[in-house]
C-alpha positions in Angstrom: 83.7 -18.5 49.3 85.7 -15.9 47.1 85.5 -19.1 44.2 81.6 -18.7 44.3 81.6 -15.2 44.4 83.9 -15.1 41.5 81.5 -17.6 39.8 78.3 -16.0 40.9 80.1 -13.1 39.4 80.7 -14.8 36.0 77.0 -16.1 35.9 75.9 -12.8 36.6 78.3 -11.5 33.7 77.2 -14.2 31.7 73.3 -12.9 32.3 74.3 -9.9 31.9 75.5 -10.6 28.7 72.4 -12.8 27.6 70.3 -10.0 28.7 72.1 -7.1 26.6 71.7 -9.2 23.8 68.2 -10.2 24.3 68.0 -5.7 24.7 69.6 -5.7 21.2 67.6 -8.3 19.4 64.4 -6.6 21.1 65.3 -3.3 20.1 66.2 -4.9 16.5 62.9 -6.5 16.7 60.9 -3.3 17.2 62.6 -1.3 14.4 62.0 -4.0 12.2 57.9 -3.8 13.3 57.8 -0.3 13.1 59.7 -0.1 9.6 56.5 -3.0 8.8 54.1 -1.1 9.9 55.4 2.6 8.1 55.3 -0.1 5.2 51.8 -1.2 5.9 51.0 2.4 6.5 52.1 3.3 3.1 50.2 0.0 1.6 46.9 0.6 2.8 47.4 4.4 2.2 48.1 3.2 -1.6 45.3 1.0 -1.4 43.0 3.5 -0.3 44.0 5.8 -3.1 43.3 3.5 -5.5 40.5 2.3 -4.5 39.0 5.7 -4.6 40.1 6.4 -8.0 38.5 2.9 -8.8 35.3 4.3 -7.1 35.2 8.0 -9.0 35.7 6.3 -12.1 32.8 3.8 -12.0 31.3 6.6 -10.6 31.8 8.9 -13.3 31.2 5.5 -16.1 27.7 4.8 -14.1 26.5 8.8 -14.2 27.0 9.1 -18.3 25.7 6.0 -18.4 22.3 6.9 -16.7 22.9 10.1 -18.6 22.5 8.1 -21.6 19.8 6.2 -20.5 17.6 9.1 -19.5 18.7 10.9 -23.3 17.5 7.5 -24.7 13.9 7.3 -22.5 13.5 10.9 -23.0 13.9 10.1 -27.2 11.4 7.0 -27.1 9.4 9.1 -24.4 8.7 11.9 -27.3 8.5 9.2 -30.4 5.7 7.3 -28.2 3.5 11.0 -27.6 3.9 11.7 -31.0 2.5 8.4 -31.9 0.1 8.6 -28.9 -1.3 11.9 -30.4 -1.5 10.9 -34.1 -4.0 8.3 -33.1 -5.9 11.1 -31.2 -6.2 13.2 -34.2 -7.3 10.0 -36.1 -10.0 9.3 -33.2 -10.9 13.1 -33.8 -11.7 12.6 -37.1 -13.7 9.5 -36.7 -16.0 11.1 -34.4 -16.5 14.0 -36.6 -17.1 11.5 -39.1 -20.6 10.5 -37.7 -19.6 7.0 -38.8 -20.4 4.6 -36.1 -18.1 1.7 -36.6 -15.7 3.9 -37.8 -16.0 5.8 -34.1 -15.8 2.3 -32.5 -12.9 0.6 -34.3 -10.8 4.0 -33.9 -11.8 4.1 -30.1 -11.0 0.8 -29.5 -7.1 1.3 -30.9 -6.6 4.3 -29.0 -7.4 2.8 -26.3 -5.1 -0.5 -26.7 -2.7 2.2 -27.2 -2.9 4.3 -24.3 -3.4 0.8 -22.3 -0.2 -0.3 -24.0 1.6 3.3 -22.9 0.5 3.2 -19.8 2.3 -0.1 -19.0 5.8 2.2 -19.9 4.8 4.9 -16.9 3.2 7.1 -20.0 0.0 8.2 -18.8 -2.1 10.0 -21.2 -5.3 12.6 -20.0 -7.7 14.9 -21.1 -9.2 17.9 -20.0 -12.9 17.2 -19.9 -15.6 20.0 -21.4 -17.0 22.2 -18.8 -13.8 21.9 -16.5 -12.3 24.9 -14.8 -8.9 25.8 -16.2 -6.2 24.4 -14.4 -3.0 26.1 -15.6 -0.4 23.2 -14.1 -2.4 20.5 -16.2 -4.2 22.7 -19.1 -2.6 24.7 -21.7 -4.5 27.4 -23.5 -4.4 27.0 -27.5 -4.1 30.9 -27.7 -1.7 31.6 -25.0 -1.4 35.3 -25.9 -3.9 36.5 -23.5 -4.1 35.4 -19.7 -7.3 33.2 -19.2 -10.0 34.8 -17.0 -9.8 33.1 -13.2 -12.9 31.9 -14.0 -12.2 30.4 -17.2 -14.1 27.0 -18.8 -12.8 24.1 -21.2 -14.5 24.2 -24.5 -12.3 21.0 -25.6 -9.2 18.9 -25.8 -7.3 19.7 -28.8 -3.7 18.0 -27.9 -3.8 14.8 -25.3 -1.9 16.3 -21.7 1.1 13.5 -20.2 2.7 12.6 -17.4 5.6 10.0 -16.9 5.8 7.8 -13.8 3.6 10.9 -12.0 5.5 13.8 -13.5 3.9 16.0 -15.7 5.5 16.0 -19.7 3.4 18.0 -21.5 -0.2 19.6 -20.2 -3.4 19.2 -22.2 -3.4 21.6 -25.1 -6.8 22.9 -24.6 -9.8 25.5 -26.2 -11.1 27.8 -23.9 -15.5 28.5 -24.2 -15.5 32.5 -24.9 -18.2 34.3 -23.5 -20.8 33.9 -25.7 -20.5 30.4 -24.7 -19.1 28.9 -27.9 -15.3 27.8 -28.4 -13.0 30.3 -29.4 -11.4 28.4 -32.2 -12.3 25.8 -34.5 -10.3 22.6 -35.3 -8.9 22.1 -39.0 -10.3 18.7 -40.4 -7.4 18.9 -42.7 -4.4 18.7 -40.1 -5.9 16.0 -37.8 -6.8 18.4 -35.4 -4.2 21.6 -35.9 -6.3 24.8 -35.3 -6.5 26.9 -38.1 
């Protein structure tokens, strides 16, 4: 019996032995995962870094580019009203003409032009005679003085636009004075300029 406790003993040694070593390796095993996961830690930290200083910087590319872009409508935007209102001041001109087919063949262009603009968001208006003044669509030619409340278009002397629903520029307009007549009078010679 002492023989088999002595070997008992050794197996349990033996164990004893497997089992420390399996507590090393274990122990091993868990630095080593933790020292992978600091690592990974670090890696996705990294990561994240970078990809937020990938993001800021398409970030900051994409704002000047819509910068640009809006610099660039803004430029055609004002080349396109200053196109829009030449023709205006031409279709002026051909109704003061009294010519008929003059009237018609100008009418017609302006309005292929205005159709043509308003495919590009520019919409062009006018302030029609006998209106009340609005002041956040009508300008007054003489802005020096406030407009009475009760104040009344004589006529459209600049076209008004807006863009995509925003107002660009009102509708440069003459006011009727009191007596009834229109305070100002158009100059033939500048297509429409007052005097």
């Amino acid at each position: 019996k002492l023989q088999q406790v002595e070997k008992v003993a050794a197996q349990i040694e033996s164990a004893a032995g497997f089992w420390q070593k399996a507590h090393d390796e274990s122990g091993k095993t868990v630095d080593a995962a933790k020292q992978i996961a600091e690592r990974m830690t670090a890696e996705v930290q990294a990561f994240s870094e970078f990809m937020q200083r990938v993001n800021d910087n398409e970030k900051n590319n994409l704002r000047l580019e819509v910068e640009k872009l809006r610099r660039t409508e803004n430029d055609w935007l004002q080349v396109l009203i200053r196109t829009l209102d030449h023709v205006y001041a031409l279709h002026i001109g051909a109704v003061r003409s009294g010519q008929p087919a003059l009237m018609d063949q100008i009418t017609n262009f302006q309005n292929a032009c205005r159709d043509a603009a308003r495919r590009v968001g520019l919409t062009p208006f006018l302030a029609n005679p006998g209106d009340p003044l609005d002041p956040a669509r009508h300008q007054v030619l003489d802005g020096k003085e406030k407009p009475a409340p009760d104040a009344v278009i004589s006529e459209t002397v600049a076209t008004g636009y807006s863009f995509q629903g925003r107002l660009v520029r009102p509708a440069l307009v003459r006011l009727k004075s009191a007596s009834g007549q229109a305070e100002m009078t158009l100059n033939p010679e500048t297509g429409g300029d007052p005097q």
